[in-house]
C-alpha positions as CSV (number, residue, x, y, z in Angstrom):
1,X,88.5,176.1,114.3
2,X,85.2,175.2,116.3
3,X,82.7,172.5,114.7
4,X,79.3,173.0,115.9
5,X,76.2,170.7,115.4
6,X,72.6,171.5,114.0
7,X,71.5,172.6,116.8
8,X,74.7,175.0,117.3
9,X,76.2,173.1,120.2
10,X,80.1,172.6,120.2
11,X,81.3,169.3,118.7
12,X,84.5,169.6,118.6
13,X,87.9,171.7,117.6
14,X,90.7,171.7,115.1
15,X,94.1,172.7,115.9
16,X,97.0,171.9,114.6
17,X,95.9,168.8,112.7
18,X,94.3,167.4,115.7
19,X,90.4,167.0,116.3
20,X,89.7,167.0,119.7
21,X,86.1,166.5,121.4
22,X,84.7,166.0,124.9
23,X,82.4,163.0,126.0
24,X,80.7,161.5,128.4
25,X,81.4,157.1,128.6
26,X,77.3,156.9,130.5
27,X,75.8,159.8,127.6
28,X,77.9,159.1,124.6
29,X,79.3,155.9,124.0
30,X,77.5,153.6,122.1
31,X,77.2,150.7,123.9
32,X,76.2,147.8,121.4
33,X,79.5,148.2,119.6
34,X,81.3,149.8,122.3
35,X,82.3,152.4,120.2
36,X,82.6,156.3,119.9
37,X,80.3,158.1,117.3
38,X,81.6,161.6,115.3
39,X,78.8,163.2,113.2
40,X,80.0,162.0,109.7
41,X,80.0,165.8,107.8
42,X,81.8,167.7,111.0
43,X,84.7,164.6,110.4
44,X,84.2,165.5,106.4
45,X,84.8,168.8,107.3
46,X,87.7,168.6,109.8
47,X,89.7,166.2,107.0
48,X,89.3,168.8,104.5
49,X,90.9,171.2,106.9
50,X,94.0,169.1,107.0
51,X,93.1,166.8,110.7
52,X,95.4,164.1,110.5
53,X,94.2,162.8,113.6
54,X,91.0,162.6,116.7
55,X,91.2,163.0,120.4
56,X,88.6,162.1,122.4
57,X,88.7,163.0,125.9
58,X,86.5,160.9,127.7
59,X,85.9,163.3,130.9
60,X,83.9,160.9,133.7
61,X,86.7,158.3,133.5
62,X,89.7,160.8,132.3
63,X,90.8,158.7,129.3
64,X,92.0,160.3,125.9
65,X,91.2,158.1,123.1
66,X,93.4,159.1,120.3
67,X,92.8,157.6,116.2
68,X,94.3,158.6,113.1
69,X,92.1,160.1,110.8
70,X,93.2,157.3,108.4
71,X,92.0,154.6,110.4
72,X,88.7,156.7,111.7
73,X,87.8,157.5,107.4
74,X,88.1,154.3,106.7
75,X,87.5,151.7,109.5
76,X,84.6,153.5,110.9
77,X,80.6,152.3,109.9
78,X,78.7,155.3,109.1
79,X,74.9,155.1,110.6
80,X,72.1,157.7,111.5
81,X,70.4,157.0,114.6
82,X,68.2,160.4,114.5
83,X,70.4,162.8,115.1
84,X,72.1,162.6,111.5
85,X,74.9,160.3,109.9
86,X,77.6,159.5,112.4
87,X,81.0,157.7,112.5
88,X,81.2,155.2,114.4
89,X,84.3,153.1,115.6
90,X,84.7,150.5,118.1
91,X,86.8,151.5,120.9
92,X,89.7,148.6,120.7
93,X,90.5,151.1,117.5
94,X,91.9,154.1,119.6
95,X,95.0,154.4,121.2
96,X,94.1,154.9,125.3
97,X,95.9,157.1,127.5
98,X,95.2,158.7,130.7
99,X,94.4,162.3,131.0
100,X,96.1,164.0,133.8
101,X,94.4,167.4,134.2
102,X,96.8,170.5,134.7
């Protein structure tokens, strides 16, 4: 299942329990708090559906950042910065591993 954004752009997909999205580290990551942001009602959404846990593939550096959905609900801060509520959590969260394209 695809999870699109406001302005209909592709956030993310669920598959078999897993939440996976695509990011840029220079576009995407906020830097303050080091941390990754998920808007807050596509991660409502994807938990309802049964995701158990959140990939992240970070695609200029080829890192996957992986987080249960446990941890992400409730260790994350929820903000809006303008473009809606997001979840953020710091990056030290996430379990890093590298991404070795096929």
């Amino acid at each position: 299942m695809d999870y699109f954004n406001s302005k209909q752009q592709k956030i993310g997909s669920l598959k078999d329990g897993i939440f996976r999205k695509r990011l840029k580290k220079s576009v995407h990551l906020m830097r303050n708090s080091d941390s990754w942001a998920i808007q807050y009602d596509v991660l409502k959404k994807a938990r309802d559906a049964g995701c158990v846990e959140v990939r992240i593939l970070e695609i200029e550096e080829n890192i996957i950042y992986s987080v249960s959905m446990e941890t992400l609900w409730g260790q994350s801060q929820v903000m809006n910065w303008g473009d809606g509520q997001q979840a953020f959590l710091p990056r030290s969260k996430f379990i890093k591993s590298e991404y070795k394209p096929k």
